[in-house]
N, CA, C and O atoms as a Tinker XYZ file with bonds, in Angstrom:
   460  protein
     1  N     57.517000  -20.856000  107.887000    73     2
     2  CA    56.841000  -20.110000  106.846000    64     1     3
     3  C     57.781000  -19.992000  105.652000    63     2     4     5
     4  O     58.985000  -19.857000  105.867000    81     3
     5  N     57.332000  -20.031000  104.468000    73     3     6
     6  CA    58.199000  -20.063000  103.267000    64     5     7
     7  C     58.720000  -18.646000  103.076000    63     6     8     9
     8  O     58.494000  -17.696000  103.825000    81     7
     9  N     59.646000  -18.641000  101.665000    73     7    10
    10  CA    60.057000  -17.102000  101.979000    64     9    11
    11  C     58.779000  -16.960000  100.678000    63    10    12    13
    12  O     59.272000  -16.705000   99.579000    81    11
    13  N     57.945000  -17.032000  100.685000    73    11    14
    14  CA    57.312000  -16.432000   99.421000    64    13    15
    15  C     55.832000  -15.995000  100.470000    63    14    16    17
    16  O     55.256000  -14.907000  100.467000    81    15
    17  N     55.571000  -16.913000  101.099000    73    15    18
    18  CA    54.590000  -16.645000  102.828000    64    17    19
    19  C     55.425000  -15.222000  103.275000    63    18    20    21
    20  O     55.288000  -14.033000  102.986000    81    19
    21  N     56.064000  -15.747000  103.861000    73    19    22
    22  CA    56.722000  -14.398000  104.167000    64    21    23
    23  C     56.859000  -12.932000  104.177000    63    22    24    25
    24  O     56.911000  -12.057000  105.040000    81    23
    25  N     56.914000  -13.020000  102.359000    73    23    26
    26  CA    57.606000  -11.762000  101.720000    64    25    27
    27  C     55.607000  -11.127000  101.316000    63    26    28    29
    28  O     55.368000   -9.974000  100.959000    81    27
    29  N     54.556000  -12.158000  101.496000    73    27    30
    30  CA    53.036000  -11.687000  101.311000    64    29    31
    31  C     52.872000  -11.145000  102.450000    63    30    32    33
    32  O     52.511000   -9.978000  102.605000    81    31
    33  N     53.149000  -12.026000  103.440000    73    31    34
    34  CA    52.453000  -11.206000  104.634000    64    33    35
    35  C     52.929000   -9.461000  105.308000    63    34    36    37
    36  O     52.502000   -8.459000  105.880000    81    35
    37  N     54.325000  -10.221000  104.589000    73    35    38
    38  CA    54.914000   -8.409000  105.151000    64    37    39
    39  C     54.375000   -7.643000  104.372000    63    38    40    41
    40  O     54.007000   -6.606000  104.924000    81    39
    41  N     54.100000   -7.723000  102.978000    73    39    42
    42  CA    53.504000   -6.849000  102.176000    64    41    43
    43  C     51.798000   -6.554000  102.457000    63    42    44    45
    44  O     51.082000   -5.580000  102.228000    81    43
    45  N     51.590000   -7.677000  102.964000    73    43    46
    46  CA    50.042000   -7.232000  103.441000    64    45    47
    47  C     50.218000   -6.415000  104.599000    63    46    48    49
    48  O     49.519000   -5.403000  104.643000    81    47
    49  N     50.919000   -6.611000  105.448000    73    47    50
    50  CA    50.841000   -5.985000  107.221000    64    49    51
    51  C     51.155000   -4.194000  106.681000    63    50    52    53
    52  O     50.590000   -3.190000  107.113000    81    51
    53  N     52.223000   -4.281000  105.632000    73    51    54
    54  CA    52.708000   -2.699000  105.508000    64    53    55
    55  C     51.166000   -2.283000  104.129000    63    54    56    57
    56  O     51.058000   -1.060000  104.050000    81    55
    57  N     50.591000   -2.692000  103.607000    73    55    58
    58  CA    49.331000   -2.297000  103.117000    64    57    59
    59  C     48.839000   -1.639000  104.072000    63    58    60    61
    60  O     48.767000   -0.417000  104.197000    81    59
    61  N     48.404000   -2.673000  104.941000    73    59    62
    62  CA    47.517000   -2.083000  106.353000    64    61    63
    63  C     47.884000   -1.015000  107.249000    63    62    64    65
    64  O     47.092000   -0.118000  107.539000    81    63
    65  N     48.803000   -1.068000  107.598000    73    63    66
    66  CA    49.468000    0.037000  108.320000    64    65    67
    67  C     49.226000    1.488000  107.370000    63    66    68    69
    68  O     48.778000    2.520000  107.868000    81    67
    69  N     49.689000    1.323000  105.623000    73    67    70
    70  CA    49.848000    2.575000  105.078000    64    69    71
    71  C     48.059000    2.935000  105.098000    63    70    72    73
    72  O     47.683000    4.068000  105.399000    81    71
    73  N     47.322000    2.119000  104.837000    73    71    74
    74  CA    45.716000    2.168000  105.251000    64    73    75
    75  C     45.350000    2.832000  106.306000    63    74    76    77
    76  O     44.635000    3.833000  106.347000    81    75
    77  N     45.780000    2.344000  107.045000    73    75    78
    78  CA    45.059000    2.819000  108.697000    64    77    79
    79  C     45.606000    4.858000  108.577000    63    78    80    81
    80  O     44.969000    5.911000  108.614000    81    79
    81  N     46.843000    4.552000  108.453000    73    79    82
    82  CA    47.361000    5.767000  108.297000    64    81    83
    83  C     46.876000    6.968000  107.274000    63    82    84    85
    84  O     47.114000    8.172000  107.373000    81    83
    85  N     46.174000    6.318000  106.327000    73    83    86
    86  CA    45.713000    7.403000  105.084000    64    85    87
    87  C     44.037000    6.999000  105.105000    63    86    88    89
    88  O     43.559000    6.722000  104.004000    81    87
    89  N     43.304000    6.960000  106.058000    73    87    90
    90  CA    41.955000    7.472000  106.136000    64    89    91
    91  C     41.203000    5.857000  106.350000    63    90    92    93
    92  O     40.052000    5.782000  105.921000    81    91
    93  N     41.681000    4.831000  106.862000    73    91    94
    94  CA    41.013000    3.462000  106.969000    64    93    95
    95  C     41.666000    2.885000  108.122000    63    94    96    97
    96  O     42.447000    1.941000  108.242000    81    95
    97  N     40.903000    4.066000  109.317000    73    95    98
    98  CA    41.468000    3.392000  110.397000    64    97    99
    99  C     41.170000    1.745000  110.756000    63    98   100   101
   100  O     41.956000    1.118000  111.467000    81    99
   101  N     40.184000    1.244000  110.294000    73    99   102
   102  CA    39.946000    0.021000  110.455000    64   101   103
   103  C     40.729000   -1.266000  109.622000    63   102   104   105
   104  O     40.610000   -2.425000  110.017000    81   103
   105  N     41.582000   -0.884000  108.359000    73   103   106
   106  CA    41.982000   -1.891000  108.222000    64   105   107
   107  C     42.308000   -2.739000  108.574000    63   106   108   109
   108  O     42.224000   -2.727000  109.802000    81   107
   109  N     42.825000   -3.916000  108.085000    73   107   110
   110  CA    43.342000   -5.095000  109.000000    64   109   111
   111  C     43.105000   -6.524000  107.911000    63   110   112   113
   112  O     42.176000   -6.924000  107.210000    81   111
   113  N     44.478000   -6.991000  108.222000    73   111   114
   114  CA    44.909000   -8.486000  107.102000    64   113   115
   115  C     43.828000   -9.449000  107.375000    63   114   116   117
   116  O     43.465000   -9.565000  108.546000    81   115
   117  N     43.284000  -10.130000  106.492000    73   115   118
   118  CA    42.423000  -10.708000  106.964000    64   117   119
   119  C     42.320000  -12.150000  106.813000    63   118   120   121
   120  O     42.605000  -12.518000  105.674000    81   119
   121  N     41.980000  -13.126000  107.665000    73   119   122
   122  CA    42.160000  -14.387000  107.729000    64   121   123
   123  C     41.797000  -15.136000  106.569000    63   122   124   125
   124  O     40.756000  -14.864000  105.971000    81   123
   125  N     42.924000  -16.500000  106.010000    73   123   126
   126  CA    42.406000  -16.892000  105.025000    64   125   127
   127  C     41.205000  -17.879000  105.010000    63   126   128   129
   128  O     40.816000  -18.495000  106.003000    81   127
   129  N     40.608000  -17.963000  103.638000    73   127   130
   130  CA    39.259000  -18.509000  103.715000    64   129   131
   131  C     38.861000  -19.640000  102.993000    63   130   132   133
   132  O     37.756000  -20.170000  103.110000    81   131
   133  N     40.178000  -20.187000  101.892000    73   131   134
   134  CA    40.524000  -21.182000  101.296000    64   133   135
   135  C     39.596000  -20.630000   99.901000    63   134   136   137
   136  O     39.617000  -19.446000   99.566000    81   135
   137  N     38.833000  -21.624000   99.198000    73   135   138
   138  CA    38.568000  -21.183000   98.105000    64   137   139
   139  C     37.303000  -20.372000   97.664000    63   138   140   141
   140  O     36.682000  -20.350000   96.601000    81   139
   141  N     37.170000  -19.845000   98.614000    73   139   142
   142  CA    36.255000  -18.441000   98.213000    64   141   143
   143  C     36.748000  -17.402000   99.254000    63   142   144   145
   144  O     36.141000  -16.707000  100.069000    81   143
   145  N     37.829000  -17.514000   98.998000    73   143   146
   146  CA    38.655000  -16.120000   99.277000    64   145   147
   147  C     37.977000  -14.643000   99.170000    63   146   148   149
   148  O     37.368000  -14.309000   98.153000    81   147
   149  N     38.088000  -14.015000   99.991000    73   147   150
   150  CA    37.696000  -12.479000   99.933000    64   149   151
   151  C     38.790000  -11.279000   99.571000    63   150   152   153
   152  O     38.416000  -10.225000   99.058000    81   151
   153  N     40.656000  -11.644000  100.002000    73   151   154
   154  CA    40.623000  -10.205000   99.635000    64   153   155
   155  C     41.714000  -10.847000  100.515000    63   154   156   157
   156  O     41.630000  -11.928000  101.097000    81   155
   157  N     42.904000   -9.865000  100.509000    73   155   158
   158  CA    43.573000   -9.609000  101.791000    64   157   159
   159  C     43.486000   -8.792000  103.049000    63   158   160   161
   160  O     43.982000   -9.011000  104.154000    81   159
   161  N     42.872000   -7.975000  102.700000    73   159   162
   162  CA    42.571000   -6.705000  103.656000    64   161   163
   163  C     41.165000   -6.561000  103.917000    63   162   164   165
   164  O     40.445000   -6.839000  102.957000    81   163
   165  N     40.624000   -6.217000  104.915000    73   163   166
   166  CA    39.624000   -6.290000  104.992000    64   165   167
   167  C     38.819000   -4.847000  106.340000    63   166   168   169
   168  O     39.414000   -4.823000  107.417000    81   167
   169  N     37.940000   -4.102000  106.233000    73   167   170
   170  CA    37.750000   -3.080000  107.259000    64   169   171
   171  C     37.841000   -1.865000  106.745000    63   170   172   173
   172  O     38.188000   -0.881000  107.398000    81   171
   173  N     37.493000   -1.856000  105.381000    73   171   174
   174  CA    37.416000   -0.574000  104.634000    64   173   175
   175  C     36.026000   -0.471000  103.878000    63   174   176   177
   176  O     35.981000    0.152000  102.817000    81   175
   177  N     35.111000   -0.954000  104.302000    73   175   178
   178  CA    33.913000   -0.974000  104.095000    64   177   179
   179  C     33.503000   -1.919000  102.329000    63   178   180   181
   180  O     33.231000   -3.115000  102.429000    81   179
   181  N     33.502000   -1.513000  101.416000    73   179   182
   182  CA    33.081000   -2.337000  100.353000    64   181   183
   183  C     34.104000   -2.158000   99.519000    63   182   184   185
   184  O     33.777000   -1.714000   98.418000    81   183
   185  N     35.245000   -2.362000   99.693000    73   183   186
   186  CA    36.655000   -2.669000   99.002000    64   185   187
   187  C     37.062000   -3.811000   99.221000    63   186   188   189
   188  O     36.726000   -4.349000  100.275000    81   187
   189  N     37.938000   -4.535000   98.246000    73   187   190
   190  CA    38.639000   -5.713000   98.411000    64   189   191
   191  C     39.672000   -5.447000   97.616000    63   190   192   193
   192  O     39.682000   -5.103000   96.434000    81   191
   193  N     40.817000   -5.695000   98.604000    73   191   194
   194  CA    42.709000   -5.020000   98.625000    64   193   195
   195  C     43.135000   -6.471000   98.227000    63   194   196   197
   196  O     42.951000   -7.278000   99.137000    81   195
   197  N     43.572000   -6.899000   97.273000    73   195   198
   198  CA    44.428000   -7.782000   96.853000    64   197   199
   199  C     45.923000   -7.770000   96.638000    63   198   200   201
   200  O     46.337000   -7.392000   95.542000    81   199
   201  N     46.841000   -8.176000   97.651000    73   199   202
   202  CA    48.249000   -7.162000   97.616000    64   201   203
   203  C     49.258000   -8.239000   96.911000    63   202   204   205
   204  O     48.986000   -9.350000   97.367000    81   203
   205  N     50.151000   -8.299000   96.118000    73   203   206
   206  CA    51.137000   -8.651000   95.165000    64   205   207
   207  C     52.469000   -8.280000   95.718000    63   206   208   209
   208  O     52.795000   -7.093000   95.738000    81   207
   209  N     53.273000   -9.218000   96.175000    73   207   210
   210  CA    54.636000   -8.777000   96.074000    64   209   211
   211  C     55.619000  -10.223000   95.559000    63   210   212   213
   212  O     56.174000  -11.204000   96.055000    81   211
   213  N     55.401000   -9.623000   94.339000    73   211   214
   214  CA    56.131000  -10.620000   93.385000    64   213   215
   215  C     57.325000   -9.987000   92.539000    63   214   216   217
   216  O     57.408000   -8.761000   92.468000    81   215
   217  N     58.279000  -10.830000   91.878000    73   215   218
   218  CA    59.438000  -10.404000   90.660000    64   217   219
   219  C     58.879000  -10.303000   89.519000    63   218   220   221
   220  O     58.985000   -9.373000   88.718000    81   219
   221  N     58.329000  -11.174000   89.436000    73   219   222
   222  CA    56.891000  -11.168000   87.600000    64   221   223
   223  C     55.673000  -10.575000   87.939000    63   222   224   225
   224  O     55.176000  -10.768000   89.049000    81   223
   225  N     55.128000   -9.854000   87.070000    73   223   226
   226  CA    53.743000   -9.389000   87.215000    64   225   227
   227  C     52.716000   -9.710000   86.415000    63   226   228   229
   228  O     52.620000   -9.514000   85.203000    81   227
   229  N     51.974000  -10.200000   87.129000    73   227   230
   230  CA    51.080000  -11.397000   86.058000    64   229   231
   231  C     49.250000  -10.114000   86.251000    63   230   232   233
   232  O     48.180000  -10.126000   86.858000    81   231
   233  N     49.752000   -9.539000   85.596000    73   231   234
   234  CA    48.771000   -8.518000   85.972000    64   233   235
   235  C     47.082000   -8.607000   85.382000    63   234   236   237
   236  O     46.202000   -7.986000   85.977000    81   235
   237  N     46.782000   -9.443000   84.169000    73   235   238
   238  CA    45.778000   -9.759000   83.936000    64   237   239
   239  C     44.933000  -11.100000   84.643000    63   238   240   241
   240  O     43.787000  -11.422000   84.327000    81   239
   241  N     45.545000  -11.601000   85.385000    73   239   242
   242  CA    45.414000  -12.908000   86.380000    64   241   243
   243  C     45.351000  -12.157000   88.055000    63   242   244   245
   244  O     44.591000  -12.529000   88.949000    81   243
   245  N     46.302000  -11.099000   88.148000    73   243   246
   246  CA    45.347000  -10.324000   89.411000    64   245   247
   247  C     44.321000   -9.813000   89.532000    63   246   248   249
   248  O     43.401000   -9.995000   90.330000    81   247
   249  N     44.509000   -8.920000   88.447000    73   247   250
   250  CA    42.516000   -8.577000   88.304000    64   249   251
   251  C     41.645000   -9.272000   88.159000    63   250   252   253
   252  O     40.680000   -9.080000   88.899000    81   251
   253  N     41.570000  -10.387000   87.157000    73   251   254
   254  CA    40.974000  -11.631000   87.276000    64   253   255
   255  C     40.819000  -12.060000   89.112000    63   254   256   257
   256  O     39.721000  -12.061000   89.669000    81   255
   257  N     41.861000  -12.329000   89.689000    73   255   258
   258  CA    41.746000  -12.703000   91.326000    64   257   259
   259  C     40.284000  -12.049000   91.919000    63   258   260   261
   260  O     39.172000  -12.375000   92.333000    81   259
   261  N     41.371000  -10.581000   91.567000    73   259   262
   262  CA    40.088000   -9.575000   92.621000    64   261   263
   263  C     38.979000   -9.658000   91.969000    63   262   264   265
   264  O     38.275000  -10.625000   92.258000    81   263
   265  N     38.655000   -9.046000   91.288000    73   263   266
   266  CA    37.068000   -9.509000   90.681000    64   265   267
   267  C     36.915000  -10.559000   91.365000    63   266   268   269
   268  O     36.486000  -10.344000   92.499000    81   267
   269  N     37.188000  -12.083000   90.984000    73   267   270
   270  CA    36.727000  -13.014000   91.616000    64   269   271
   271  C     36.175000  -12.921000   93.600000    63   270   272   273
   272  O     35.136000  -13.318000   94.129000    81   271
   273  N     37.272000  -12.303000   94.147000    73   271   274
   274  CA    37.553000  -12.149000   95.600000    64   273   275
   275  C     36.030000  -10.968000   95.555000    63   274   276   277
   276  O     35.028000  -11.102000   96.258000    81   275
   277  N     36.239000  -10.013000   94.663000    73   275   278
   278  CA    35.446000   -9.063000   95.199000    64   277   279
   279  C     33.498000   -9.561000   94.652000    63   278   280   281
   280  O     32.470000   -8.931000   94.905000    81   279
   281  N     33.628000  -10.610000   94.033000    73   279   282
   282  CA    32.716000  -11.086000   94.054000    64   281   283
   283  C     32.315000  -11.825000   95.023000    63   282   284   285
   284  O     31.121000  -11.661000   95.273000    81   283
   285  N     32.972000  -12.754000   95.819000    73   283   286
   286  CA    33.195000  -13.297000   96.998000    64   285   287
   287  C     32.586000  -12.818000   98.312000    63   286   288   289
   288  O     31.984000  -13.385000   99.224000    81   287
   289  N     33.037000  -11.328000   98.023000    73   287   290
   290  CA    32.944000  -10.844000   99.527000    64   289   291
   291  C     31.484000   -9.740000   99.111000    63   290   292   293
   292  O     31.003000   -9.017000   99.984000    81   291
   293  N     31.040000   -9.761000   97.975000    73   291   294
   294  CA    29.551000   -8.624000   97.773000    64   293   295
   295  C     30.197000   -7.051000   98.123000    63   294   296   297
   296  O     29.671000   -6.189000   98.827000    81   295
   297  N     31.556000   -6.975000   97.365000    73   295   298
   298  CA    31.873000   -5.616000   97.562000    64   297   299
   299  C     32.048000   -4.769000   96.181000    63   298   300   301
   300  O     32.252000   -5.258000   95.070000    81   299
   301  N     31.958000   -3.789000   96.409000    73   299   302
   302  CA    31.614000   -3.085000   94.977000    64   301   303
   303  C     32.931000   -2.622000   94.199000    63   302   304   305
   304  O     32.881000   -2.246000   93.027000    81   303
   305  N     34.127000   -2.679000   94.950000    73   303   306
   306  CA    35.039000   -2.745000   93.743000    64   305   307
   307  C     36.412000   -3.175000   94.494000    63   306   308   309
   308  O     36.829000   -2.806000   95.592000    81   307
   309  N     36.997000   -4.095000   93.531000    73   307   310
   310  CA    38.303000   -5.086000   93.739000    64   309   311
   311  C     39.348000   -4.057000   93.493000    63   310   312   313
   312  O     39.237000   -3.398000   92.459000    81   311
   313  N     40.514000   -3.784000   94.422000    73   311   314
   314  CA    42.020000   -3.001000   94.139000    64   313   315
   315  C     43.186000   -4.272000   94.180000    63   314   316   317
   316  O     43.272000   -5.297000   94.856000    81   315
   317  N     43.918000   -3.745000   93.246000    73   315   318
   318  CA    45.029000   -5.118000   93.236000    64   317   319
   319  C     46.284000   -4.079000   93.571000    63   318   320   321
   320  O     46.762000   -3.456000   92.624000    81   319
   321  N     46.747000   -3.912000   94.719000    73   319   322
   322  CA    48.171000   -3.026000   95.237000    64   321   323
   323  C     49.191000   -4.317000   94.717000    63   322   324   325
   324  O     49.003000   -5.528000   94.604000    81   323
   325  N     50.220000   -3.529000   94.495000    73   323   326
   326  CA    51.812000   -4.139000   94.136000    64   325   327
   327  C     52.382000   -3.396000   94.498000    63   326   328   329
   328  O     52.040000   -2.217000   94.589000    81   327
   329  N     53.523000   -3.913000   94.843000    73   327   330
   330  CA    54.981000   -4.109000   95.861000    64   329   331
   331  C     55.844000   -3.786000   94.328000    63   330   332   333
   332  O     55.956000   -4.714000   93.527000    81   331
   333  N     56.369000   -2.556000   94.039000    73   331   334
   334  CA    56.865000   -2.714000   92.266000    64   333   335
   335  C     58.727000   -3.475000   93.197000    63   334   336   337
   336  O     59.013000   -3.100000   94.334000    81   335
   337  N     59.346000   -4.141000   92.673000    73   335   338
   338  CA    60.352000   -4.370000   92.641000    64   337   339
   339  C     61.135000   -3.444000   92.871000    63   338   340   341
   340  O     61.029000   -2.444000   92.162000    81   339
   341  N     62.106000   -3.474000   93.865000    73   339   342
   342  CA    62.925000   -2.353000   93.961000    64   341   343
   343  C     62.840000   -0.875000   94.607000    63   342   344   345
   344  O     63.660000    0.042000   94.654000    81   343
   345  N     60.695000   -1.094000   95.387000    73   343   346
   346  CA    60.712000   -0.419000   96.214000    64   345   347
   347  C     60.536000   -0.518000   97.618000    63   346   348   349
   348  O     59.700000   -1.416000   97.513000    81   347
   349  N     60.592000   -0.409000   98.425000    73   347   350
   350  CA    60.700000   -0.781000  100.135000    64   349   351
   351  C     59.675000   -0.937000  100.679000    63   350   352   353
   352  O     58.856000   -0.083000  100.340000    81   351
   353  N     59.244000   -1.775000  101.518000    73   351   354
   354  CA    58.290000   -1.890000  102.179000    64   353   355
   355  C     57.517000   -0.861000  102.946000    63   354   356   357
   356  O     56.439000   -0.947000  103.533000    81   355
   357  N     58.460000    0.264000  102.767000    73   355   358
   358  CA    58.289000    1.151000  103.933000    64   357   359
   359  C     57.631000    2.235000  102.990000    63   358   360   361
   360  O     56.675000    2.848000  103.464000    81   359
   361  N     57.891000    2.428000  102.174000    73   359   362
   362  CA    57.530000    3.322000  101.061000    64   361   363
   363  C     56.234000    3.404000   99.975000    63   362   364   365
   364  O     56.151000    3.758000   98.799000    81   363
   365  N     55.112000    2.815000  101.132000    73   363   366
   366  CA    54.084000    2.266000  100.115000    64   365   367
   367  C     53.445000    2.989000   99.240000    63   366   368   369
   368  O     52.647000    2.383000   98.525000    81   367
   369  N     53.607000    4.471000   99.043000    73   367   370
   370  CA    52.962000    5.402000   98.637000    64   369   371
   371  C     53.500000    5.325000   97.147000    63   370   372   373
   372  O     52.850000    6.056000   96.400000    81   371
   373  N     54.410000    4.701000   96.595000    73   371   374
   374  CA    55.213000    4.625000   95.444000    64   373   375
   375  C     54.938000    3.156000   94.690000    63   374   376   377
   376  O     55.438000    2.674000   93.674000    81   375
   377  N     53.661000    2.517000   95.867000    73   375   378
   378  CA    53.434000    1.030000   95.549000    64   377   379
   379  C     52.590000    1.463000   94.109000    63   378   380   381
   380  O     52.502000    2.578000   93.594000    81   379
   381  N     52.076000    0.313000   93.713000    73   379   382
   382  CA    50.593000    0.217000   91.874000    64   381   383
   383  C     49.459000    0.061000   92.546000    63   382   384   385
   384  O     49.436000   -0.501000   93.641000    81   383
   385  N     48.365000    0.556000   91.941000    73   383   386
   386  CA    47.076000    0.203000   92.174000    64   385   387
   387  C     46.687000   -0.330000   91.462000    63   386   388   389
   388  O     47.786000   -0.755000   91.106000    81   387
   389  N     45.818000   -0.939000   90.587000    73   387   390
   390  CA    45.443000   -1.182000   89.886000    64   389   391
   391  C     43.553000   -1.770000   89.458000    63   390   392   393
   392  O     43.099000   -2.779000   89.997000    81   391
   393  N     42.885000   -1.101000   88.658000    73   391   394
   394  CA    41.991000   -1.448000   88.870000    64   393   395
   395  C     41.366000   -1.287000   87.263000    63   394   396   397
   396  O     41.731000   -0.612000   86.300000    81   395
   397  N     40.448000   -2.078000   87.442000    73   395   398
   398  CA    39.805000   -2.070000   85.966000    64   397   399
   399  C     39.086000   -0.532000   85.245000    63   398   400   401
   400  O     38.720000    0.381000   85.985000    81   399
   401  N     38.978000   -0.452000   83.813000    73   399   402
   402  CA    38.862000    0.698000   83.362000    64   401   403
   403  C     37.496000    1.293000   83.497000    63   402   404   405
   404  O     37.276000    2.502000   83.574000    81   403
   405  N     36.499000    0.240000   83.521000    73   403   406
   406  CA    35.324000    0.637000   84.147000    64   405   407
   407  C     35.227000    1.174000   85.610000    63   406   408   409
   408  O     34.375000    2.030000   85.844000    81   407
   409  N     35.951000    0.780000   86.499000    73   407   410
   410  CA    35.730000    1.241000   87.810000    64   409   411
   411  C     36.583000    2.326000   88.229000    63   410   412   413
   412  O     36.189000    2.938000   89.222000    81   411
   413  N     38.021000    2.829000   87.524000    73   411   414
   414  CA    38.339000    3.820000   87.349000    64   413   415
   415  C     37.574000    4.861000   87.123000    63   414   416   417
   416  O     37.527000    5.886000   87.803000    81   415
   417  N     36.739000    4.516000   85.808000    73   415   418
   418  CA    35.810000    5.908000   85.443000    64   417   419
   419  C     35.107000    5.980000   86.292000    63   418   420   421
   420  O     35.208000    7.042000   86.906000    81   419
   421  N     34.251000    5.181000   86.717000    73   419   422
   422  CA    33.220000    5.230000   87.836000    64   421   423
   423  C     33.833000    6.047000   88.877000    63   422   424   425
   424  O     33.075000    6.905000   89.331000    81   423
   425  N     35.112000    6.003000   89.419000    73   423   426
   426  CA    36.067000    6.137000   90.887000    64   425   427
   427  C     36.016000    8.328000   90.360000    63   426   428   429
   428  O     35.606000    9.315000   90.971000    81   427
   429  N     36.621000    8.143000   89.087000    73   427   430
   430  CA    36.700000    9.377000   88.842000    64   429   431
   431  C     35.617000   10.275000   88.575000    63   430   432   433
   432  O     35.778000   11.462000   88.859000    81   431
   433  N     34.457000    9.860000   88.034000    73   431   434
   434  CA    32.930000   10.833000   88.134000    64   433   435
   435  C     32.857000   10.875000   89.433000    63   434   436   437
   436  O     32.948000   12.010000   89.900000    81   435
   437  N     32.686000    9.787000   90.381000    73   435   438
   438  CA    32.545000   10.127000   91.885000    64   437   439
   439  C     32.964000   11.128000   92.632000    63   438   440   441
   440  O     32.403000   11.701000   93.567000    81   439
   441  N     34.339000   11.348000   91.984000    73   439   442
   442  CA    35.061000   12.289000   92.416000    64   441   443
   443  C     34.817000   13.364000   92.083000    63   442   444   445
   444  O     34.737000   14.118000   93.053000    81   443
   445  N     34.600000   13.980000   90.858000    73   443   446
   446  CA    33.811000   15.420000   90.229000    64   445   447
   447  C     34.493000   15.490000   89.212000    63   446   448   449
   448  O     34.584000   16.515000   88.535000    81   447
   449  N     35.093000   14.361000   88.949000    73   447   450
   450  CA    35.792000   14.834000   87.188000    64   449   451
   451  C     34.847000   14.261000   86.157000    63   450   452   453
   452  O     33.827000   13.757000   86.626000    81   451
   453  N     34.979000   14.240000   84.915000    73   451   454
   454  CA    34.177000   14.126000   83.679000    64   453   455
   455  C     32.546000   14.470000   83.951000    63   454   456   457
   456  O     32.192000   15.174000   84.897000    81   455
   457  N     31.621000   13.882000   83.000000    73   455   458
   458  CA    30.338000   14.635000   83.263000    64   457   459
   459  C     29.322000   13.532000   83.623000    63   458   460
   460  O     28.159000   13.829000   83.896000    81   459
């Protein structure tokens, strides 16, 4: 396995784990699918987890991904997690989320903020 294989999968396996642990007991890495990819993670009902552990952050080309992925899989909204440089695998709670500004707002009325 390459070290760039590698350094994804560990970052996907510790996604999952911090998942299972914070309210998605079902997560779980999910097999690849070649070019209609779904997501990395998969078992959280209509989410698609796209996880990043890179030195550059090519951050308008991940969201681009997920969208694509989360179109893929008929789920209603794409998350792109990152691995920021310089923090531990173990420490995912300090990882990025990232998600588009429309589905933010959406995420946050859901929640009971704005009107």
């Amino acid at each position: 396995m390459s070290k760039s294989k590698r350094k994804g999968t560990q970052a996907e396996s510790a996604l999952v784990a911090y998942l299972q642990e914070n309210g998605f007991p079902n997560a779980e890495r999910r097999a690849l699918t070649g070019a209609n990819d779904k997501g990395d993670v998969s078992g959280t009902g209509d989410l698609v987890w796209e996880c990043k552990n890179h030195r550059a952050y090519k951050l308008a080309e991940w969201i681009g991904e997920a969208q694509v992925e989360c179109a893929n899989a008929g789920a209603d909204l794409g998350i792109v997690v990152i691995k920021p440089v310089g923090v531990g695998l173990t420490t995912q709670s300090r990882w990025w989320a990232m998600v588009e500004l429309a589905d933010m707002v959406e995420l946050l009325k859901r929640a009971g903020y704005g009107s």
